[in-house]
Structures are given as structure tokens and as C-alpha cells.
N, C-alpha and C positions, 0 to 999 in steps of 0.2 A: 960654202954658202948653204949648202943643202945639211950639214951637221949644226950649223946656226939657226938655222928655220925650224931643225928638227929637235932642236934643243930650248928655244921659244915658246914652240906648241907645246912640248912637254908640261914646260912652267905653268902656262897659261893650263893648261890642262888640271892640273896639279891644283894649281890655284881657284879652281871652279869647284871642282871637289872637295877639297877643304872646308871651301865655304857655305857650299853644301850639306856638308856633315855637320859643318858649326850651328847650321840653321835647323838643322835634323834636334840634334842635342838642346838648342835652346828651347822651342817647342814642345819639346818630351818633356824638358821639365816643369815647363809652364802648363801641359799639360795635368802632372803628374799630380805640382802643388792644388791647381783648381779643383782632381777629382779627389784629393784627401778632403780639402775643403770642402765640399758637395757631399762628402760620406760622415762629414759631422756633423751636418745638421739629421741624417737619421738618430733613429732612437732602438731600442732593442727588437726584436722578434719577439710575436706575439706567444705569448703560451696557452696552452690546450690548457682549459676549466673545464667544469662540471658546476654548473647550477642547478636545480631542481631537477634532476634527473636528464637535463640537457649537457650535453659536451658542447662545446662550441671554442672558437678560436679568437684572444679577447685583443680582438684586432686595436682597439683603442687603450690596449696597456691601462684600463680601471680597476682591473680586478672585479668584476662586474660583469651579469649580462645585460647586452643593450640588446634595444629588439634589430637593428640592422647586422647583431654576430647570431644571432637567435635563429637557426636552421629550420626551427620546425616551424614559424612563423612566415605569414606569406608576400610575396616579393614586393607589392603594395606596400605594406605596412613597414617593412625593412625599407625602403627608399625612403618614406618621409621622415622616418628618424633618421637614416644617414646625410638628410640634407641638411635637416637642422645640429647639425653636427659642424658641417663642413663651413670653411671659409671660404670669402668670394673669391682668393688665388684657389681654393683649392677644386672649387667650380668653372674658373674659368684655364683650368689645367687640364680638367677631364673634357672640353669642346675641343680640344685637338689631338689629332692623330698624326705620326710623321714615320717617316723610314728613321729606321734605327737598325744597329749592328751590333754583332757578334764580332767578337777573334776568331781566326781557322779552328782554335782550340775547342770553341762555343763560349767562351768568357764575355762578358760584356767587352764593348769598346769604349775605352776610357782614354788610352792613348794611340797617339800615330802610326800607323803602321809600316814596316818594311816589305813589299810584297812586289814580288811580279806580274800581280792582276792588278789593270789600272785603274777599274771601278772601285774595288777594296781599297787600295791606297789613296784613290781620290775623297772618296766618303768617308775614310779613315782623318784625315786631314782640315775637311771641311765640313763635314757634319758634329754637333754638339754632343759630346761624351753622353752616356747613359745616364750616370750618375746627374749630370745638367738635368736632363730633360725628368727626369723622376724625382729627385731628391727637392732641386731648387723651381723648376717649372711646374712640379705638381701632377703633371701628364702621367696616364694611365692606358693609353690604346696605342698600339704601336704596328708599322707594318715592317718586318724584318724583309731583308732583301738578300739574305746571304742564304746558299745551296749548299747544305753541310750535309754530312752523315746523322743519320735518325738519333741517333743517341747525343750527338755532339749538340744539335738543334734540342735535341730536351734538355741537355744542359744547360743552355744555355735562356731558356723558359723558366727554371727552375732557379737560375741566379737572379735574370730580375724581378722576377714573383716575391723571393727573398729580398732586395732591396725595397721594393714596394711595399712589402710587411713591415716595412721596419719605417714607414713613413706614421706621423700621427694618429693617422686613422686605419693606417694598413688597406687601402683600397686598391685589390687586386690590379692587374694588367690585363688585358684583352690584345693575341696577340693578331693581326687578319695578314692576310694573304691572295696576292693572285695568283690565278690557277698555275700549278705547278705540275701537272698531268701529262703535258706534251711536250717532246722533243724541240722548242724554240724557245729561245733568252731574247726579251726584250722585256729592258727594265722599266718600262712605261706599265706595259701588258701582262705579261706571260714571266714565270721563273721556273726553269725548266730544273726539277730534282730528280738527279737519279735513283736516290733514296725510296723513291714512290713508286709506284705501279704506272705503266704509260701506256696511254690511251690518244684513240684519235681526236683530232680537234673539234668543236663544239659544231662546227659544220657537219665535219663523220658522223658523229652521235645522231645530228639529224638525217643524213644520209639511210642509217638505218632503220630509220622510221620506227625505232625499238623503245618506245617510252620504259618502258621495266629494263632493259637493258641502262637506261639513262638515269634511273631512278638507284638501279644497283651501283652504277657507278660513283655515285653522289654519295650513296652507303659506307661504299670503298673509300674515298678521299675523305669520306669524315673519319673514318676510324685511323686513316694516318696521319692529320691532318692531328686528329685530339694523340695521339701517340706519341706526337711532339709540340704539344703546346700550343696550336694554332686554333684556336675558338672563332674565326670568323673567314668566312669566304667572300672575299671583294667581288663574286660573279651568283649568277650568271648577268650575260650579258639578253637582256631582253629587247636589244634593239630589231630593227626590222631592215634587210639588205635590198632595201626599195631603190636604192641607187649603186649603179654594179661598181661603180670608179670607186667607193668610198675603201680609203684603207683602215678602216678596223671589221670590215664584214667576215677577217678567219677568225674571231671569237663571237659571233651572231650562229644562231640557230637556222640563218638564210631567209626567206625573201616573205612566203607565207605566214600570217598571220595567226590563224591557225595550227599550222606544224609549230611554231613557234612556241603559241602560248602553251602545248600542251608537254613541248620539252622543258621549258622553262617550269612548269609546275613541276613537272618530277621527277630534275633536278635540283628544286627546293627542298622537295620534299624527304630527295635522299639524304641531304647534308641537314636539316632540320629535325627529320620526321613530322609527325602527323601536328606537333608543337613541340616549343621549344624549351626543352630542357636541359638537366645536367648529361646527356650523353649527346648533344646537338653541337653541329657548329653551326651559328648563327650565317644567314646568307644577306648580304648587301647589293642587292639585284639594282642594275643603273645598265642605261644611262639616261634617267627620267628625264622628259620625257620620250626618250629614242632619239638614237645620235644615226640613224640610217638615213634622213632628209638633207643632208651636209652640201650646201651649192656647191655644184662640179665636182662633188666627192670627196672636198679636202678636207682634212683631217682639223678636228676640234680643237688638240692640242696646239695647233699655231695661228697665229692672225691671220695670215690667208683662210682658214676653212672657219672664221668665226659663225658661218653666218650658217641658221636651220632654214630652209626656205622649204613653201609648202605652196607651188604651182599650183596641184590638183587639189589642194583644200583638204587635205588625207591627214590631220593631225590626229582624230579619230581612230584610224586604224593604225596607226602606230602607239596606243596608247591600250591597245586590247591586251597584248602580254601582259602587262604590268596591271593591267585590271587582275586579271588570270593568277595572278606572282603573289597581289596581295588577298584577294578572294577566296579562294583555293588554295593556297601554298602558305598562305598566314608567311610572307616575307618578313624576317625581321626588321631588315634596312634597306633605305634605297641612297644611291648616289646620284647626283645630279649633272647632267650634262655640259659640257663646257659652252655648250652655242649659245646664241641669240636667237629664241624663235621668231624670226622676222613676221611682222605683225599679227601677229598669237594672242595680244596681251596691250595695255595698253601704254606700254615703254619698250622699245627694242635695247632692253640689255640681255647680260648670259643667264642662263635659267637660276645660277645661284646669288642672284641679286634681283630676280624675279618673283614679285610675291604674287602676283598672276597665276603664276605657274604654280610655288611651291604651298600658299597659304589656299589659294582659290581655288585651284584644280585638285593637286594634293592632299590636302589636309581637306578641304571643306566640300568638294564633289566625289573622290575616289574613298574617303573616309581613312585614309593611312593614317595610321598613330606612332609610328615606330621614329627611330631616326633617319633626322634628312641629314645625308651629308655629301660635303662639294665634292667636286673633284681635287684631284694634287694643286696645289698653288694657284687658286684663286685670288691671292692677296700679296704676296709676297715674292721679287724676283729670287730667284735660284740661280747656282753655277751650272745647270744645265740647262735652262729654261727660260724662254719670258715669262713673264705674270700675264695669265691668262685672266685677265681681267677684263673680259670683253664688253662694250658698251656702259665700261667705270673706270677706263684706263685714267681721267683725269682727276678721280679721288686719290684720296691720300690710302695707305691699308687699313690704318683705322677708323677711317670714315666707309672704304668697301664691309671693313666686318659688322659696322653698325646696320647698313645697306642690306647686307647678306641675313643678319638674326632680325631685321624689319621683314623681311623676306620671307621669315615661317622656316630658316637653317638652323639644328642644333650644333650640329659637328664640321672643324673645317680642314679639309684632308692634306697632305702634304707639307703642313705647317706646324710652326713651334710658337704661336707669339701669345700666348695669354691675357699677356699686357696688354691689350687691347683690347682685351674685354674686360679688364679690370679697369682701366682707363676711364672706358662706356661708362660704365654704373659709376666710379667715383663723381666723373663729369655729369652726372643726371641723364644724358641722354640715353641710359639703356634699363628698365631697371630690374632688380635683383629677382624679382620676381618671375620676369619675362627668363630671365637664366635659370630659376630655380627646374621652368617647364623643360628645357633643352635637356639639364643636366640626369633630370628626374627620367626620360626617355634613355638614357645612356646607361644608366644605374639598372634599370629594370635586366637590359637586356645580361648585367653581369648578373645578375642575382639568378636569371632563371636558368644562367647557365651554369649555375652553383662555386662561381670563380669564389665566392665569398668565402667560400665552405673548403675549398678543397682547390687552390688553381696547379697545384703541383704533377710534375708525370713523373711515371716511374721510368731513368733515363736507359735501362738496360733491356726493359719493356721494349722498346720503343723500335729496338731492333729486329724483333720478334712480330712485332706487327708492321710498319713500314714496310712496301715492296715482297709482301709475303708470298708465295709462290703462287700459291690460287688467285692471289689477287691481279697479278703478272700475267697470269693464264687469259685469266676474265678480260682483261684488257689488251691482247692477242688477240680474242674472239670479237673485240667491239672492231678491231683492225682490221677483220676477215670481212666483217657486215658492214662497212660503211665505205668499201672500194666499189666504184658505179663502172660496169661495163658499157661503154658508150657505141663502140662501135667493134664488129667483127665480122669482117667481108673474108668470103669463102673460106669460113668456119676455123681461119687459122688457129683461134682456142678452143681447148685446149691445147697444151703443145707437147707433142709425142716425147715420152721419155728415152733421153739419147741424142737431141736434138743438138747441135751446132748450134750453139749463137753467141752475139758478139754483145756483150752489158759493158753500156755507156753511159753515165753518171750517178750506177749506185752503189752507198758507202759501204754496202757488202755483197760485193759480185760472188763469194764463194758459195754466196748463198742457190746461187744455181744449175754449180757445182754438184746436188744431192742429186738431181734430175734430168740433167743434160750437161753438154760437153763445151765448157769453154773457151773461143779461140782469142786469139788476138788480133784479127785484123777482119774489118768488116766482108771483105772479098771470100773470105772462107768460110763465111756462115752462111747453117740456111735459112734462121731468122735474126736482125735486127731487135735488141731492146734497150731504149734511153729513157730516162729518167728527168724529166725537165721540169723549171720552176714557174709558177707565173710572171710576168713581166709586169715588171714597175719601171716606174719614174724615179730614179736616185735625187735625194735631199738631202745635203749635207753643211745647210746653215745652220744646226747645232749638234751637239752630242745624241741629243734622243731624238732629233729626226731621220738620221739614220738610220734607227731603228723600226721607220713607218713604212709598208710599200705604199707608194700613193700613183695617182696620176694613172701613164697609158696601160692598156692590157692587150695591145698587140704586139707582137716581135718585132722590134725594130729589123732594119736591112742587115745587121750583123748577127742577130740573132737566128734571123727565118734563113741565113745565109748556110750557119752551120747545122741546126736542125736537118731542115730540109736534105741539104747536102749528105748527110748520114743516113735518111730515111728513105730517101732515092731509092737506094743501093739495091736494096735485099725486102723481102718482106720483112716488115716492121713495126713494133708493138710500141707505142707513143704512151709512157706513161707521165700524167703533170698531177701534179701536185697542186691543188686547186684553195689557193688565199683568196681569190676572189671570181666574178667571173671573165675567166680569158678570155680571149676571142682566137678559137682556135680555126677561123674554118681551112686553111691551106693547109695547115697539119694534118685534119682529119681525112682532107682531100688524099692526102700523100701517103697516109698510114693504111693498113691493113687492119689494127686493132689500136683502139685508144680505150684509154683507161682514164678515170679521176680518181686521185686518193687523196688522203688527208693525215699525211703523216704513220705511212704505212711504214714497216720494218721489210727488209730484202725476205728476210725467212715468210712472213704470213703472203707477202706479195707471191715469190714463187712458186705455194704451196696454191695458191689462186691462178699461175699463171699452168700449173700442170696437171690441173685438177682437180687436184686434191682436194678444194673444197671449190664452191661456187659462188658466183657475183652476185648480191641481192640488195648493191646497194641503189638505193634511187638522188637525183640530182635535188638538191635543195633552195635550188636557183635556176633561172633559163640560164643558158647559154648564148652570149652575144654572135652574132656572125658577124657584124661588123662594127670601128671605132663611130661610124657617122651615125646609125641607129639609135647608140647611148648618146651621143652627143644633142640629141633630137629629145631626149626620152625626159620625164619628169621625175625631181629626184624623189617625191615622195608619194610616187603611184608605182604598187610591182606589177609586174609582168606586162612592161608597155613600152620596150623598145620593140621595135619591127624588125619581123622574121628572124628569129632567133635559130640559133643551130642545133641547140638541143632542147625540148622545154624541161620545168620543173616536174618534178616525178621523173623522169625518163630513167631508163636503166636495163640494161641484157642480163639474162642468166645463161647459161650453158644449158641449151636444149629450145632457145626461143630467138 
């Protein structure tokens, strides 16, 4: 019976796989025929002329200079000739930007992958080859989502730059990126490259209240950032952490308005400079107008946290950054927020179907001229996502994209559908004109980044500048300045070299091995040190809400169970990792020393914990003492829950 069973499941086994494979094979080749087809409608690569003593690249194959390949002429003048050039596919190709892929190789992806990483082979699978989106969709801005090696990623810059060249008009790529600086992967947010130089989270950065410090950093990430082809920065984030529950507050500059705006300008200013040129990456600062008012904290990206709500009437002060971003920091681009300003305006839908907000506030009171663009899928469902279509859920997409460019939107993120603004303008309801102004803001920003002239990296460069040693160093040093000493009862730090202790959740305990004596059991030490995370609330009704902490910030009963239970024992140094604000107070009650840090390394931390250098960061946010206080507090007024445990500023050094 049991050789019968087990010779059944075999078959049935056998037989799953098969047809597995079978489906594998028919898709690769329908794959394969689609991107030959897609690579014959290119046409050759442009060749290097010489016109009247100008060189230039004759992106339109005439044999001729046109003033939009005409380098020495100015970005103005080259726009309005490349528009009247262009067709309305080829205008309404350049309003959308989408995630796009690489091979592990850095090749374009054209077909399916076989891979053990399940993001790669799902988006391999389910996203439209490269060749689609360039060749036949017309699209020109792209956000890569793959963490490759410096030189693999300029390769891979450099392949469809060359495919792009070989479109009609040769109208370069722009490739944008979010921040890839810190040790977290969330492919909403954050793509963490080891490639690059790592640095504390944008909270740390403000922790050390080091604008030149923030400003070098911005320096640093553009130079690897341009080393592999990436010309646009999806950040900073100029929201405001007026509400402690909200989980995107670990990419905020934290709770002041002030501290905020002045990080925010210079880290514009690093990834920009002073304007925006051929050695800049352009910066897309959102999430307009401040995604930090979110009722009860919930997050934008899902219908629960649709809603911006403004109890205290604070829409004002959440709007200073971004005054600061485009006044001072000359922002290129801004992204717009997923919410509904609940009555802000006079229609409660989401800011990017808001012409309230984007034409009224935006464009015609803040003076912005640059590109608006949405957030990821405002229009269209996804296999990871709803369609964040808030307060338009019952339009059609192409009645939301009509909705959205009525709105005062040029660009719409996340998306591939063109057709729908070609649609618009055939259908009369949109017309070419109103696109000429979108397209014309899109163009400028590639012109003045010289993509016209030269989008190509040198890919063995690349390796020589990414994660360079100094660069490495420098961002150790923002790690050392941006750990806040909170609490130190009977001077336990520094901590004597030689010391006994017992390290509890960090990814590199030998790190304090250099300076003291490591045991194994907390009974034999004579200090205590764990490593803890903030508390969330687990979501996992879809792929990328997983990836949000949202919800409580105190320790549940299992959590303050085993904390506590370890920090009991022995004198003990509490160090968390601060995404949002926790509510520490039984910890700090129980601890001897507490620490916040923001994505420290074990090396810079023990070299902080024995000495060796000193705490000088300050808190970027109060600290809650209790869930009922926030519960109480208004989400868009800061520093206004009751008696907080630490306020903002607060911070020890060794000697105070």
C-alpha cells in the first residue's frame, strides 16, 4: 500500500513538473518572439557629427544639426524644438515612469527568469520586458529596483541608454531611485545596495543635527548614484513626524519643522548643487503636501490610512519643508502624496486628482515649476497592490488620468499605460497642448542634466567610485553622530575595557570581542547588552504591506516578557533601533543605560559603547511614555501628546 502511495505521489509529482517546465518553455518563447519584435521597430544608433564647429550626437539619424542635439544651445530652446519633433505616442510615453529590470548579469530583462529570489522571478514574469516599454510604449524614465554590483548596474544603464538611442528621436532615459544608503529592503521605500557607502537613516542624519554633514552625504550618493547611471533621487522625504503611529516616519527628518526644513534643503542641495546640471542628480522631494497627518497613523499606501486629516488646522506647518525644498534647494521635482486632504480643498479626493492642491497650492501659491508626479499606481491595479485611487475608486484609469492632468499632474509613477493619454487627446477631452506643458517640464529636466549629450557611464569607473573607502569612512562617522545617549544611571558608560558581557541581538557580537570579554550566559556577565527593534503591528494582506511597520509602539506581553526578563538580570544597556517613536518607558525604567540608534553597525556602536568616541546625538522626535497619550494627541500638531519620556533635542554625552 505504502509502495503504491509512494509511487502515485511520484507520478503526480513528476507530472506537476513537467508541466511546469512546459509552461516555463512556452512563455520564454513568447517572450523571446515579442522582444525580437519590439527590437525591430528600433532603428540604428545615432552617430557623432560635427557641424559648424559643434560635435553633437544626431539623435534623429538626419544627418543634420537640430537645435534639441545642439549642446551649446540652451535647454529652453532645445525643448521646444524636441517637442515639435515628437509625436503624441511619443509624449505620452515620456509621462510615465515604472519599475523596470535588469538580469543578475545587468542585461536588460526581456525574458523570464529562473531564480531563487522571489521578487526577481516574480517581476521577471510579470513586468513588461524592456524592449516593450522603450521600444513600443515610447517611455523614457525608469525606476530600477534590482541591487547589483557598481559596474553590473552601469551596465546595465548603458544597455538601455543604447536602446533608447536607437528609438526615432534617440530621447535619452532618466534612471530615479530610492534611497539606497541604509541597511533596510523595502521595495515600496528603501533598496538597500551594498555597492554604496551606508549611512544612518534620514532620522540619524537629523539626530545629528549636522546639516554639512547631510549636505556631504547628498554629495556622496550623487557621485555613486551618477557612477551608475541613476540621475534622479525619489527622496528626500519632506514630510513632517507630527503623528508618532505613522509608519513611514524612518524615512522623515522627524517631528520639527524647522530641523526638518533645513535638512531637507541640504540634502537637496548635496544631490543637486547650488543648480541643476550635468554633474547633478535631480531630487523628487514628496510627499506633497506631507504624508505625516495620516488618521491614526495609517499608512497612505492602503485604503485604511486613505485619509490626511488636520484636527489642529496645521496644514501650514506641514507645508514649510517644501516651501524651504523649492525656495532654497531649487527642487527639481516633487511627488505627490497618496491621501485625501480631508477638507483642505474643495472635493475630498487623493492629492493626485486634486487640483486644489496640485494647480492652486502648488503651481499657483508655492510657485513650483518643475515636475508633479503621483505616487506608484494611482490608476492602475498591480499584482502587488490595490490601486490607490483614493476618493476616484469608481472612475475608470482613464478617466482617473484625465482627472489627475485636470489636476495640474505631468508625470504618473508606477505605471505603463500611455494609451490613455493618447486616448484623451484623440477623444478631445484632453488637449495636446495641455501635454505639450507636462512633457516640456520632463524634457527640461533631461537637458540640464546633459542626458541629451552624453547619458552613458564609464562601467569599470564605476567601481572605483561606488562604496569608495572615504566614502565608507564618512558614513561610519554620520553612524558615530547620530546614536542619542538617553539614559546613563550610575555612569555605567563608558564601559571599562576587559569587561564581561553578555550581547543579545547583534549581527555582530565579535564586534565587542576588540574591547571586552564575551560570555555566553547572561549569569556571568557583569554587564548586560541587547539590541532591540521597535514594535509594530504585523499586516500581511498583501505582498508590500509587510513590508510597512504600522500600528502599536508598545511591547506587547511577549515581547516586554523577554526584554525585560534579560535586562532584569545584570546591569543593562538597552539599545533600540528607533523607526518610529516607541514607548519605552518600563525599559528605560529597567535599563541602566539606553541608547537610540538608526541603523548603527556593531563596530561604530562598541567603539561608542567603550569610549572611544562620544554620544552627541540629539532626539528628533519626543518620546511617548504612554500608547493612551498618542491615542489622545492630534495627528497634525507636533509635540502634543502628554508627558512624554524624552522630549525632542534631548541627548547625553559622556562627561554630562
Amino acid at each position: 500500500m505504502i509502495r503504491k502511495i509512494l509511487k502515485w505521489t511520484g507520478i503526480v509529482l513528476g507530472a506537476i513538473i513537467l508541466l511546469l517546465v512546459l509552461a516555463y518553455v512556452i512563455v520564454y518563447i513568447k517572450a523571446s518572439v515579442t522582444s525580437k519584435n519590439n527590437m525591430a521597430l528600433l532603428g540604428e544608433t545615432a552617430k557623432t557629427l560635427t557641424q559648424n564647429g559643434v560635435q553633437f550626437r544626431d539623435l534623429n539619424k538626419n544627418g543634420k544639426l537640430d537645435t534639441y542635439e545642439n549642446p551649446t544651445a540652451d535647454p529652453e530652446s532645445r525643448v521646444i524644438d524636441l517637442i515639435s519633433q515628437m509625436s503624441l505616442e511619443e509624449k505620452a510615453g515620456a509621462m510615465f515612469i515604472t519599475v523596470i529590470g535588469p538580469t543578475p548579469d545587468g542585461e536588460p530583462l526581456e525574458k523570464p527568469l529562473l531564480t531563487t529570489k522571489l521578487l526577481d522571478l516574480v517581476v521577471s514574469f510579470i513586468s513588461p520586458s524592456n524592449s516593450e516599454l522603450i521600444a513600443r510604449k515610447h517611455m523614457n524614465n525608469f525606476n530600477p529596483i534590482a541591487s547589483l554590483d557598481a559596474n553590473l548596474m552601469a551596465r546595465y544603464n548603458n544597455a538601455i541608454q543604447k536602446m533608447a538611442e536607437r528609438t526615432r528621436l534617440g530621447i535619452p532615459i532618466t534612471l530615479s531611485s530610492d534611497p539606497r544608503h541604509i541597511n533596510e529592503f523595502n521595495p515600496g521605500t528603501t533598496l538597500y545596495t551594498p555597492a554604496f557607502s551606508q549611512w544612518p537613516t534620514t532620522l540619524g542624519l537629523a539626530a545629528t543635527r549636522d546639516t554639512a554633514l547631510v549636505r556631504e552625504f547628498g554629495e556622496i550618493a550623487r557621485q555613486e548614484y551618477m557612477s551608475v547611471g541613476i540621475r534622479m533621487a525619489l527622496s528626500p522625504m519632506a514630510d513632517l513626524a507630527t503623528e508618532p503611529r505613522w509608519g513611514r516616519i524612518n524615512g522623515t527628518f522627524g517631528e520639527d519643522a524647522g530641523l526638518v526644513s533645513a535638512m531637507v534643503k541640504a540634502y537637496i542641495l548635496g544631490f543637486q548643487g547650488d543648480s541643476l546640471g550635468k554633474n547633478s542628480v535631480a531630487c523628487m522631494v514628496k510627499h506633497f503636501p506631507g504624508g505625516g497627518a495620516q488618521k491614526g497613523g495609517e499608512v497612505a499606501h492602503f485604503s485604511y490610512g486613505k485619509e490626511q486629516v488636520y484636527p489642529g488646522r496645521n496644514l501650514n506647518y506641514h507645508l514649510l519643508p517644501f516651501k524651504k525644498a523649492f525656495s532654497d534647494a531649487n527642487a527639481a521635482q516633487v511627488m505627490l502624496n497618496y491621501g485625501i486632504p480631508m477638507g483642505q480643498t474643495v472635493e475630498n479626493v487623493a492629492n493626485a486628482f486634486n487640483k486644489g492642491i496640485v494647480t492652486t497650492l502648488l503651481r499657483d501659491s508655492l510657485k513650483f515649476e518643475g515636475v508633479v508626479c503621483t505616487d506608484w499606481a494611482v490608476l492602475t491595479e498591480n499584482p502587488f497592490n490595490e490601486v490607490k485611487a483614493w476618493g476616484v475608486e469608481k472612475l475608470t484609469p482613464k478617466q482617473r488620468a484625465q482627472k489627475a492632468i485636470e489636476a495640474g499632474v505631468d508625470q504618473f509613477g508606477g505605471e505603463a499605460a500611455p494609451e490613455y493619454i493618447i486616448d484623451l487627446v484623440k477623444e478631445g477631452k484632453v488637449t495636446e497642448e495641455r501635454i505639450n506643458g507636462s512633457v516640456k517640464h520632463i524634457m527640461l529636466d533631461k537637458f540640464r542634466l546633459g542626458l541629451f549629450d552624453n547619458p552613458y557611464v564609464d562601467e569599470d569607473g564605476a567601481l572605483k567610485i561606488a562604496g569608495r573607502k572615504e566614502f565608507r569612512e564618512k558614513g561610519e562617522l554620520a553612524m558615530q553622530k547620530s546614536n542619542i545617549l538617553l539614559k546613563n544611571a550610575d555612569a555605567l558608560l563608558p564601559l571599562k575595557q576587559g569587561v564581561k558581557i553578555y550581547v543579545h541581538g547583534a549581527k555582530n557580537p565579535e564586534s565587542y570581542a576588540k574591547y571586552g570579554v564575551l560570555v555566553n550566559n547572561p549569569g556571568d556577565a557583569d554587564v548586560v547588552l541587547t539590541r532591540i527593534n521597535t514594535p509594530f503591528e504585523p499586516r500581511n494582506n498583501t505582498i508590500i504591506e509587510r513590508f510597512f511597520h504600522q500600528g502599536r509602539l508598545y511591547f506587547n506581553d511577549a515581547e516586554k516578557k523577554d526584554i525585560l526578563g534579560l535586562i532584569s538580570k545584570k546591569p543593562s544597556i538597552v539599545v533600540i533601533n528607533l523607526e518610529r517613536p516607541a514607548i519605552l518607558t518600563e525599559v528605560d525604567k529597567e535599563s541602566k543605560a539606553l541608547i537610540a540608534e538608526f541603523g548603527v553597525s556593531d563596530k561604530v556602536l562598541a567603539e561608542l559603547l567603550f569610549g572611544k568616541a562620544n554620544f552627541t546625538g540629539k532626539l528628533p522626535f519626543d518620546l511617548p511614555s504612554s500608547w493612551e497619550s498618542l491615542q489622545n494627541q492630534l495627528e497634525d500638531v507636533p509635540f502634543d501628546a502628554k508627558n512624554p519620556l524624552y522630549r525632542f533635542g534631548f541627548g547625553l554625552s559622556y562627561g554630562n
